[in-house]
C-alpha positions in Angstrom: 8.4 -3.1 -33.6 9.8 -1.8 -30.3 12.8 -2.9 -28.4 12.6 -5.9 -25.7 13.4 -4.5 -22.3 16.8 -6.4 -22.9 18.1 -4.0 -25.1 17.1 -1.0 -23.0 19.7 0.5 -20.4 17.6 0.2 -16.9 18.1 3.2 -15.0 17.3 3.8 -11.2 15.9 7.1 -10.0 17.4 8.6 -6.7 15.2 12.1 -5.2 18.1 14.5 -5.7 18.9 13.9 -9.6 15.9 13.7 -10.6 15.6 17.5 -9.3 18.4 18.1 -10.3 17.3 17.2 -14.2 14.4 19.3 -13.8 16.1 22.4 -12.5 18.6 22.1 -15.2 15.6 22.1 -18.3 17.7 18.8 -19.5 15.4 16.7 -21.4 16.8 13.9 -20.2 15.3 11.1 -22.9 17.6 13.3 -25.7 20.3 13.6 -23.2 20.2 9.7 -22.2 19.8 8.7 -25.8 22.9 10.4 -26.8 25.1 8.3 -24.1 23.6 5.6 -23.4 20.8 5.0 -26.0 17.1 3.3 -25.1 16.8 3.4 -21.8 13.8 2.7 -19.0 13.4 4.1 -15.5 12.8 2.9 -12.1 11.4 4.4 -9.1 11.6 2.7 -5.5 9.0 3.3 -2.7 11.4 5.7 -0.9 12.5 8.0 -3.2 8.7 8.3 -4.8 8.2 9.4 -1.2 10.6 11.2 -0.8 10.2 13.4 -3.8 6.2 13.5 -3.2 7.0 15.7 0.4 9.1 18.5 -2.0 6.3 18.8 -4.2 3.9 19.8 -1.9 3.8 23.0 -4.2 2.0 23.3 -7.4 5.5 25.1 -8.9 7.0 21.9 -8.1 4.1 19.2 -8.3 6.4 18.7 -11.6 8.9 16.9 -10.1 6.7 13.7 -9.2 4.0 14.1 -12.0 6.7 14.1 -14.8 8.9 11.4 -12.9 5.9 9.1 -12.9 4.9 9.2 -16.2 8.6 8.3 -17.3 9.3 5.7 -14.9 8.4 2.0 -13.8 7.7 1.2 -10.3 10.5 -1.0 -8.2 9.7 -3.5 -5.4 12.1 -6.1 -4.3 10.4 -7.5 -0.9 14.1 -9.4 -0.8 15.7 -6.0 -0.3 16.1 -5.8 3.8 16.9 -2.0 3.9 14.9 1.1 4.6 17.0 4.0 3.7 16.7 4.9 0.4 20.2 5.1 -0.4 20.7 2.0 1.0 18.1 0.2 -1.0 19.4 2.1 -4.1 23.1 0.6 -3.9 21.4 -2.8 -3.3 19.7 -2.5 -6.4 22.5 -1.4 -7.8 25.2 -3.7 -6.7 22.4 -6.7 -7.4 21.5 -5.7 -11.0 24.7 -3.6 -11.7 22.1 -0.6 -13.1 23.4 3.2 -12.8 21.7 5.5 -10.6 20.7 9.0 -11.7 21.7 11.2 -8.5 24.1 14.1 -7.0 24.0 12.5 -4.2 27.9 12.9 -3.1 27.7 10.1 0.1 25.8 7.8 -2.9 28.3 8.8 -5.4 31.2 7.6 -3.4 29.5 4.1 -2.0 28.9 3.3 -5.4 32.3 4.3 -6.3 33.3 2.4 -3.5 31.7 -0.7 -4.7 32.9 -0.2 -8.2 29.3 1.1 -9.7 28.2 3.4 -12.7 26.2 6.8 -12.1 24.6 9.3 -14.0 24.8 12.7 -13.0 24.3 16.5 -13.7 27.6 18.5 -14.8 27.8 22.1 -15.2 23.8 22.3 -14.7 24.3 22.1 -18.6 24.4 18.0 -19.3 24.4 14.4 -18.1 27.6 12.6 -17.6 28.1 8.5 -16.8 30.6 8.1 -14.6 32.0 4.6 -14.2 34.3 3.3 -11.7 37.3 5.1 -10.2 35.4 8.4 -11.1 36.4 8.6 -14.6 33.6 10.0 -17.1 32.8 7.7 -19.6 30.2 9.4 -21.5 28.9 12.8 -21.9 25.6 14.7 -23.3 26.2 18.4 -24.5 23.8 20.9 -24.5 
């Protein structure tokens, strides 16, 4: 029997950690598992776009092929904003989910606004990091 999406942490993707996952080799189910346990992704318009124009490459077609196999699309047609940062801390503030990115501008609006990320440290691991910029909880390699 598998879990109900209830008991699975939702996840949202942003361009730049998603890249920054796959140029660290992180396997980031194990890695994810380890600090947060079951946990589902999702992918908004913007940053599905935005990834597609980096992977005009076949070296780097990986990026969006692997990213879409391992996540669920997001549309919220209630969401009023175009920039994809913008539309990420929406989602975020709205359904209080993490967002995977190195993004420092995104880092500190959602720090800001009192919200969790997940993000690459020492191109080694994946580290929560909950309000006030404290890590919570860490993968090791």
């Amino acid at each position: 029997m598998g879990l109900s999406s209830d008991d699975m942490q939702d996840i949202l993707i942003d361009a730049c950690g998603w890249i920054a996952v796959v140029e660290a080799n992180i396997n980031i189910d194990i890695a994810l598992n380890q600090i947060l346990g079951p946990h589902q992704f999702w992918l908004i318009p913007q940053v599905k776009e935005e990834i597609k124009r980096l992977s005009h490459d076949k070296k780097k077609r990986i990026f969006l092929d692997l990213l879409m196999a391992k996540s669920n699309p997001f549309i919220d047609e209630t969401i009023q904003f175009t920039h994809t940062d913008d539309v990420l801390h929406a989602i975020s503030l709205q359904r209080r989910w993490p967002i995977l990115t190195v993004d420092t501008k995104l880092k500190r609006r959602l720090s800001e606004s009192g919200l969790p990320w997940i993000e690459v440290k020492g191109k080694k691991h994946l580290a929560v990091i909950e309000t006030y910029g404290s890590v919570n909880k860490s993968s090791s390699p």
